[in-house]
N, C-alpha and C positions, 0 to 999 in steps of 0.2 A: 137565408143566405148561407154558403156553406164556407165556413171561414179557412178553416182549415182542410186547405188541398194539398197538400204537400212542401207548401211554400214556407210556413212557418216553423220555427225554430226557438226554444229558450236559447237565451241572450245573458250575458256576463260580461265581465271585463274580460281584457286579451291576456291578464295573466294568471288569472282561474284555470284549473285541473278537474278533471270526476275527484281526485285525493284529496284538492285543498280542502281546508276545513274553513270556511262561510262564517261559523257561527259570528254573532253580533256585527260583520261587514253591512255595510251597504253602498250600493253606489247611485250614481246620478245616473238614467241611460236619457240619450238626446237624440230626438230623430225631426230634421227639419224635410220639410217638402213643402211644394206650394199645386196649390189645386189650377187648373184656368178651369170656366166657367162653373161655379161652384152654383148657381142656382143649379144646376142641372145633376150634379154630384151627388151621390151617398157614399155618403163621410161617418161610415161604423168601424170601432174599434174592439177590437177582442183582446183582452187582457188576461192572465195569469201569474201567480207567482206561487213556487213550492214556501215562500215565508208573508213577506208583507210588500204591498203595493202602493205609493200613490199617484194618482194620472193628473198632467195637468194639460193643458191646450193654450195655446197663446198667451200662458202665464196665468191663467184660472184655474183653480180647482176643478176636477169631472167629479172623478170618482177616487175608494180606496178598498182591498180587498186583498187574499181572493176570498171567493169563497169555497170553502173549504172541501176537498175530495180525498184521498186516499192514494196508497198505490197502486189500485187498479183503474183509478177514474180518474181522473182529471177536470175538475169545472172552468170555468170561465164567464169573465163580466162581458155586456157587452153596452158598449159605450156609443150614442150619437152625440156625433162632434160638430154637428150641424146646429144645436140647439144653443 
């Protein structure tokens, strides 16, 4: 599956700059949606963070990460939320 087509984007609060300085910040990000026919659904998630992550789904733990890439790479988790 190719996650990234153009759609995705890091994500921050709306009063973050490229200048602010992050260090030890963190915030909550919250994204609700609902599926309809979810037997039928793939329900994968792709995650990233330039520091520290953690994924929850309907209030459970998934995952936490990333793992780890460079300035030339970028990795990414990928998470089913179906399970």
């Amino acid at each position: 599956m190719k996650f990234f087509d153009g759609r995705s984007f890091w994500i921050w609060h709306d009063g973050a700059t490229k200048t602010t300085s992050q260090a030890g910040e963190y915030a909550v990000l919250v994204r609700h949606f609902e599926l309809e026919h979810l037997e039928e659904a793939r329900l994968e998630c792709a995650v990233s963070a330039d520091a520290e992550y953690q994924l929850f789904c309907n209030g459970s733990f998934v995952g936490s990460g990333p793992v780890r890439g460079d300035n030339e790479l970028c990795y990414y988790d990928v998470y089913d939320l179906k399970q």
